[in-house]
N, C-alpha and C positions, 0 to 999 in steps of 0.2 A: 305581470301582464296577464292577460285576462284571456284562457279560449274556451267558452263554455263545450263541457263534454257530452251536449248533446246535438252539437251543431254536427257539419260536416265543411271542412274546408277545400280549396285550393292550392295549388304552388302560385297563383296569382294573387293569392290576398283575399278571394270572396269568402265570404260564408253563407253557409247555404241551411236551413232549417225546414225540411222535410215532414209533410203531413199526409201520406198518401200519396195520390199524383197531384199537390199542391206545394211551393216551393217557395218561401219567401229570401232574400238575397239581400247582403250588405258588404261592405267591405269589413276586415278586424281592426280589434284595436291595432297590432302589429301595424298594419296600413296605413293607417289614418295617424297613426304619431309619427311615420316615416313621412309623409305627407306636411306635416303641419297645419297651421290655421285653415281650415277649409273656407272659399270662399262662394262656390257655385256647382251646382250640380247639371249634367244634361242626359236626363235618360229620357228612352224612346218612351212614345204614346202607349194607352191600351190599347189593346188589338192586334201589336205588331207580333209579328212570330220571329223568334227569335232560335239558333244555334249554337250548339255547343260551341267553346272558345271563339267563337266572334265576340269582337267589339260591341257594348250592345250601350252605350253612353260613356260621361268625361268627369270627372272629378279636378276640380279647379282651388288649387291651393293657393296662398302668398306666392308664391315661390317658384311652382309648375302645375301641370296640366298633364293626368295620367289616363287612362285608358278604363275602365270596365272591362270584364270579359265574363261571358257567360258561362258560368259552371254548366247547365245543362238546357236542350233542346226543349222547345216550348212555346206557348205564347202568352204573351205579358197581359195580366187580369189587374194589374194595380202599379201603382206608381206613385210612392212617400211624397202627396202634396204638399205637408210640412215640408219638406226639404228647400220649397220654390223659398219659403222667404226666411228659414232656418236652418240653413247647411250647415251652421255647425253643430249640428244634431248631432251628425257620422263620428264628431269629434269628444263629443259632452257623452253620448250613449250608442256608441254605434251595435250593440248587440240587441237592441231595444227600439226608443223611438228614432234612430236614425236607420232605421232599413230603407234600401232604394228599391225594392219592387218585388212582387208576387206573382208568379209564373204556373199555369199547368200545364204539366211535363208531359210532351210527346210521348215519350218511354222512360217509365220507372226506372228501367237496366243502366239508365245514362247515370245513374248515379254511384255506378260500380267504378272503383277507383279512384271516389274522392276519398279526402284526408280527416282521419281522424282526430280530435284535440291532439291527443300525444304526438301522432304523426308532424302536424302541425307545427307543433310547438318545434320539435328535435330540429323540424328545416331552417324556424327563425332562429334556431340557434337562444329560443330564451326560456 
């Protein structure tokens, strides 16, 4: 399994790729194979300002319906239109063209205490 070492993770599953106070956000592979088939994505518009660990859309599997949560404080400048009629983007390349959205960060600082590849990896246990 797959956690590139220049991302930054979650204990929820995002991953986060950091450019400045520029943020782009997906779920990992680890997520999206615990997930299965994905069938539907629902994240907010642009514009919306969005907080750390809030809810910020829904990921829609075969199977179930899981949460989003926002790694870090911001407001959302973009939103993976590919996703509306290719959700399983998240599933085929989720570190790449399956990203769900592009954020600029309130506060850089908010991203003290996310998880490193390794770190990452040691929680999935893979």
């Amino acid at each position: 399994m797959e956690f590139p070492a220049e991302l930054k993770y979650t204990k929820d599953h995002e991953w986060i790729k950091i450019d400045g106070n520029k943020a782009t956000i997906g779920i990992t592979e680890f997520a999206q194979r615990e997930l299965g088939d994905i069938v539907y994505i629902d994240i907010p518009s642009v514009g919306k300002e969005v907080t750390k660990e809030d809810v910020f859309g829904t990921v829609e599997a075969v199977k179930t319906v899981s949460d989003l949560f926002m790694p870090l404080t911001g407001s959302v400048d973009e939103v993976n239109s590919l996703l509306d009629k290719q959700p399983e983007l998240v599933n085929s390349d989720p570190y790449g063209d399956g990203w769900m959205v592009k954020v600029t960060l309130a506060d850089t600082s908010d991203t003290v205490g996310l998880l490193t590849a390794d770190e990452y990896a040691a929680l999935t246990g893979v």
